[in-house]
C-alpha positions as a printed NumPy array, in Angstrom:
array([[ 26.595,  87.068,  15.398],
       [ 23.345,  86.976,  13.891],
       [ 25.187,  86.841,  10.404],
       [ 27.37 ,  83.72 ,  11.291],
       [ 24.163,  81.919,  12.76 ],
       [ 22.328,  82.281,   9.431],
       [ 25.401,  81.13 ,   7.567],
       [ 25.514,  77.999,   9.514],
       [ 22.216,  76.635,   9.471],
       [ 22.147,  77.579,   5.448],
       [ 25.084,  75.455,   5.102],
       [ 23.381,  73.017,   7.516],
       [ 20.489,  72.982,   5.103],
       [ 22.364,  72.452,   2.135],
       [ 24.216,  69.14 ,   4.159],
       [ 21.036,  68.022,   4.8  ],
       [ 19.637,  68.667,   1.291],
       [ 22.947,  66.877,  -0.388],
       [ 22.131,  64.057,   1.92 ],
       [ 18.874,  63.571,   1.215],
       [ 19.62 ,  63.749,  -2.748],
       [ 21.926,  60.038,  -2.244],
       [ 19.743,  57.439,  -2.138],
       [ 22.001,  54.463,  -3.309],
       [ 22.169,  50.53 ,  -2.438],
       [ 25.394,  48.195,  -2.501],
       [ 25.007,  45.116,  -1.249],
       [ 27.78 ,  42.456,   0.826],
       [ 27.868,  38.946,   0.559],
       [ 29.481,  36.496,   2.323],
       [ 31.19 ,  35.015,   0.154],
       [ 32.988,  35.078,  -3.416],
       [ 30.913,  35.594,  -6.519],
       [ 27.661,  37.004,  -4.583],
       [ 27.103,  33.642,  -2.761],
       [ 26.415,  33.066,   1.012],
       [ 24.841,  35.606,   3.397],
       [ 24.039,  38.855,   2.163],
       [ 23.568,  42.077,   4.021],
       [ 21.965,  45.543,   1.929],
       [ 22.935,  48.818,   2.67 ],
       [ 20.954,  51.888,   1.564],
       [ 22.617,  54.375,   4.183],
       [ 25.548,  55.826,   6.071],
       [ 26.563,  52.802,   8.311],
       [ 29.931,  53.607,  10.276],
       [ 30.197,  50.623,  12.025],
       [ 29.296,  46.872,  10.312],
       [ 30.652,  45.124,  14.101],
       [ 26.856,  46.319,  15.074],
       [ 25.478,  44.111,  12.064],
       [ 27.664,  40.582,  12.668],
       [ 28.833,  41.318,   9.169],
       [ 31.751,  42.615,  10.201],
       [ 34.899,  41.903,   8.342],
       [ 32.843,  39.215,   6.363],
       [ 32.435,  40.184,   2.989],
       [ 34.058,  38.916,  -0.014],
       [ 32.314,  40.179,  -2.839],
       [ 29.893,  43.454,  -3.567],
       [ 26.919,  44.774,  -5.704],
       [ 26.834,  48.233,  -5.907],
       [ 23.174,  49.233,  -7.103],
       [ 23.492,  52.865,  -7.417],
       [ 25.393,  55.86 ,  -6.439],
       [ 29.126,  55.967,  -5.292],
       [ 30.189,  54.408,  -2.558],
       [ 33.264,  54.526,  -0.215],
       [ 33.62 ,  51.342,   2.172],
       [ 36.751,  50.828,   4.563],
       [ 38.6  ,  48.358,   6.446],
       [ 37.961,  50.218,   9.908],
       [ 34.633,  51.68 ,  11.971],
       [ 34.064,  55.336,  11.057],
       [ 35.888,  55.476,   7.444],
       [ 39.496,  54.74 ,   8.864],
       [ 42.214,  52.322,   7.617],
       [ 42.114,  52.217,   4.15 ],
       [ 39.095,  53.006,   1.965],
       [ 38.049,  52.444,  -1.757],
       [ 35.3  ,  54.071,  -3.917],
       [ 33.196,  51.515,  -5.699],
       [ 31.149,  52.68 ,  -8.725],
       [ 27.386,  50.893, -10.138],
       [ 28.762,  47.523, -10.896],
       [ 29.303,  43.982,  -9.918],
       [ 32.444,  43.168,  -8.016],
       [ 32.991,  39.24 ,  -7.402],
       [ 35.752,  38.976,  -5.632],
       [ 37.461,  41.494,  -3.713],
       [ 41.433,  42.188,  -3.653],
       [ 42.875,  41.405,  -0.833],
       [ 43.322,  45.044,   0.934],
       [ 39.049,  45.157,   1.293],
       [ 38.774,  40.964,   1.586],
       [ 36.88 ,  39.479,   4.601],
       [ 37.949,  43.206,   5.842],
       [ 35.102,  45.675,   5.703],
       [ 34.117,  47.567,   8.668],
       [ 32.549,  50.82 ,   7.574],
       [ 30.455,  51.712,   4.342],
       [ 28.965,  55.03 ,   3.21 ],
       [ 27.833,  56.867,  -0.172],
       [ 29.58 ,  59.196,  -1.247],
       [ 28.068,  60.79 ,  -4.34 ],
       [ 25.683,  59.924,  -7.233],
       [ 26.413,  57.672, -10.027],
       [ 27.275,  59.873, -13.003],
       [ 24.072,  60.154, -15.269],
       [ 25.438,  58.499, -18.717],
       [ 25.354,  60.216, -21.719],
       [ 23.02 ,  60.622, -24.211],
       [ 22.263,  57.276, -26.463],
       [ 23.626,  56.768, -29.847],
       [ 21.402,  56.767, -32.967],
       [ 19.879,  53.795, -33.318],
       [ 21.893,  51.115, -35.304],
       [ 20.863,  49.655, -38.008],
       [ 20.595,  45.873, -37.637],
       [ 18.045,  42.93 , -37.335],
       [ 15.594,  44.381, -35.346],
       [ 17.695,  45.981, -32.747],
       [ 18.093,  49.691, -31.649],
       [ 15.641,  51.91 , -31.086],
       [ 13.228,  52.517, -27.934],
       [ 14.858,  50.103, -24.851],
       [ 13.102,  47.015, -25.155],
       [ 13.688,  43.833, -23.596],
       [ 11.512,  40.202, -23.875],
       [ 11.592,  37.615, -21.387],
       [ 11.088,  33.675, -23.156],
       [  9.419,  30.343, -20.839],
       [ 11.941,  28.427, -22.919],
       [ 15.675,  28.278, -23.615],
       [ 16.52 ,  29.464, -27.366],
       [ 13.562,  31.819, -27.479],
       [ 10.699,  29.345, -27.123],
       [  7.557,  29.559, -25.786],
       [  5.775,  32.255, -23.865],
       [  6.92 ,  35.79 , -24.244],
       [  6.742,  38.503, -21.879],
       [  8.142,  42.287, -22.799],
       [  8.665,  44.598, -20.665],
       [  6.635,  47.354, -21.336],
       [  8.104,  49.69 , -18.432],
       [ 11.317,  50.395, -17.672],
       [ 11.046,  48.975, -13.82 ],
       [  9.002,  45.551, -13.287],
       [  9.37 ,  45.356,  -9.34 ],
       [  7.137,  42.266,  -8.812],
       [  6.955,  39.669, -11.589],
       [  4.68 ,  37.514,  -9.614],
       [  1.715,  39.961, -10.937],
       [  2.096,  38.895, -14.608],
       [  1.941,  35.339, -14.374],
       [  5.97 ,  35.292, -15.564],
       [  7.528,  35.213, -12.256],
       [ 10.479,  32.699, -11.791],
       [  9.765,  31.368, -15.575],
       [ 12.087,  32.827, -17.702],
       [ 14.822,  30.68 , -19.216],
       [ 16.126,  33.202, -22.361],
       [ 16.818,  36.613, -22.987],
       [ 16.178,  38.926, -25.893],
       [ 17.499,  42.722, -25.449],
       [ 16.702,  45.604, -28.114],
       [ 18.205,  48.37 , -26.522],
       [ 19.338,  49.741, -23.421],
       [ 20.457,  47.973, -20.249],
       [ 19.048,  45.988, -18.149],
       [ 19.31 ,  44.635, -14.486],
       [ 17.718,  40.82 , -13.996],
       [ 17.11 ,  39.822, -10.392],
       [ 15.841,  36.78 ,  -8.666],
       [ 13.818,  38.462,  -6.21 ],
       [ 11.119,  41.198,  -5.971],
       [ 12.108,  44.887,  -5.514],
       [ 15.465,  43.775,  -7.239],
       [ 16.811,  41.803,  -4.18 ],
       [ 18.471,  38.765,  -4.625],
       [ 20.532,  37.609,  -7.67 ],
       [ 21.377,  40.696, -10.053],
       [ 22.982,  40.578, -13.589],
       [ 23.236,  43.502, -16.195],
       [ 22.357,  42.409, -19.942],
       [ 22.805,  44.248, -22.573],
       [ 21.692,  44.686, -26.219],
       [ 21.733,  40.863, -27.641],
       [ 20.638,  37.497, -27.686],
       [ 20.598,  34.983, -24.222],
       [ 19.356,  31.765, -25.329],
       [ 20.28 ,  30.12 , -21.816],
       [ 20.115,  32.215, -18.426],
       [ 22.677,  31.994, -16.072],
       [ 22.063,  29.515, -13.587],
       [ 21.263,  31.844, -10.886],
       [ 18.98 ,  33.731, -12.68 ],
       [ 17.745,  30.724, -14.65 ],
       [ 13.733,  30.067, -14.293],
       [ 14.354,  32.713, -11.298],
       [ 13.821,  36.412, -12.671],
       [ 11.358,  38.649, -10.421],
       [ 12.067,  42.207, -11.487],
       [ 13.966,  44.319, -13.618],
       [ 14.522,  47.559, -14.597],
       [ 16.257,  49.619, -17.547],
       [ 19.522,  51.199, -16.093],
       [ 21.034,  53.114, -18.704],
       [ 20.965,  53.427, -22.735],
       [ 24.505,  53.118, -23.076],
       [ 27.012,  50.643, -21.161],
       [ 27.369,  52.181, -17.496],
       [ 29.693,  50.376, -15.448],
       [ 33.851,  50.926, -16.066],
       [ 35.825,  48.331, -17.139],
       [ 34.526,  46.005, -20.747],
       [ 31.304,  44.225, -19.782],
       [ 31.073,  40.367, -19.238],
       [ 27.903,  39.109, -20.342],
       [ 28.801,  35.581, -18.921],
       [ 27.366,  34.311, -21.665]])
């Protein structure tokens, strides 16, 4: 008896441990394209007719880790597993029909960057420069770290209007703490923002040194 006791509450330990370890954010919004209401998840939530969000969204960001949402409370109906990544619409099974959202596992740590190509002064360490102006004009502000939270402490917050990447990716947001508005860049020129991040950024942070999300990237561009 004594045996089987310690074996559970090891294996309790190690559920709790595992648990612990996911520490992931997707976000629902209302509508199509990341518009409308928005509601952000960073836990195990097995029933969204608690939150009034219930069967209302119609497009996801997935921040980090892996996570598994479903049309019915407590993981029934059907379910999908969303990677990082931007989703703007949803099909039709998941549409205006989520009920339940949980992650699942850890994003997948990418792989180790490439040597640095040669080019016009890109490659190397992950380097990215905010501009005041569209086409690279005016102020500059680089981003020295690889997570900016708060752009409101560097006199650059809600001022950029271009976009110079070196290396690595990057996640743009309109909001502090990387709420709000989110787009991935990477390495390249952005002489006009989008126009939801336009004169709007906040924060950012370095993702990954190589493309992370499935699928070919859309720099909306």
């Amino acid at each position: 008896m004594k045996t089987s006791v310690t074996r559970i509450t090891v294996a309790a330990m190690f559920a709790l441990a595992a648990t612990a370890a996911l520490a992931g954010e997707i976000i629902l919004y209302e509508n199509p394209g990341f518009q409308g209401r928005r509601m952000t998840l960073r836990g195990t939530t097995p029933d969204l007719d608690r939150t009034n969000f219930n069967d209302r969204a119609e497009s996801i960001v997935v921040r980090d880790g892996v996570w598994e949402v479903c049309t019915d409370a407590r993981f029934a109906g059907r379910c999908v597993r969303l990677q990082p990544g931007e989703y703007p619409s949803l099909d039709g099974s998941l549409n205006n029909r989520i009920s339940s959202a949980r992650e699942v596992a850890q994003a997948p740590v990418p792989p180790p960057p490439p040597p640095p190509v040669a080019g016009p002064g890109y490659g190397g360490p992950a380097r990215a420069v905010l501009y005041e102006g569209e086409g690279f004009r005016g102020r500059s502000f680089e981003m020295q770290r690889d997570v900016v939270r708060n752009l409101d402490r560097t006199s650059f917050n809600d001022r950029a209007a271009s976009l110079r990447v070196y290396s690595g990716y990057w996640i743009f947001c309109s909001d502090a703490n990387f709420e709000g508005d989110c787009q991935t860049f990477g390495p390249g020129d952005y002489p006009n923002l989008p126009g939801n991040l336009n004169r709007r950024i906040s924060s950012g942070r370095r993702i990954a040194d190589r493309y992370p999300y499935g699928g070919a990237p859309n720099w909306g561009r």
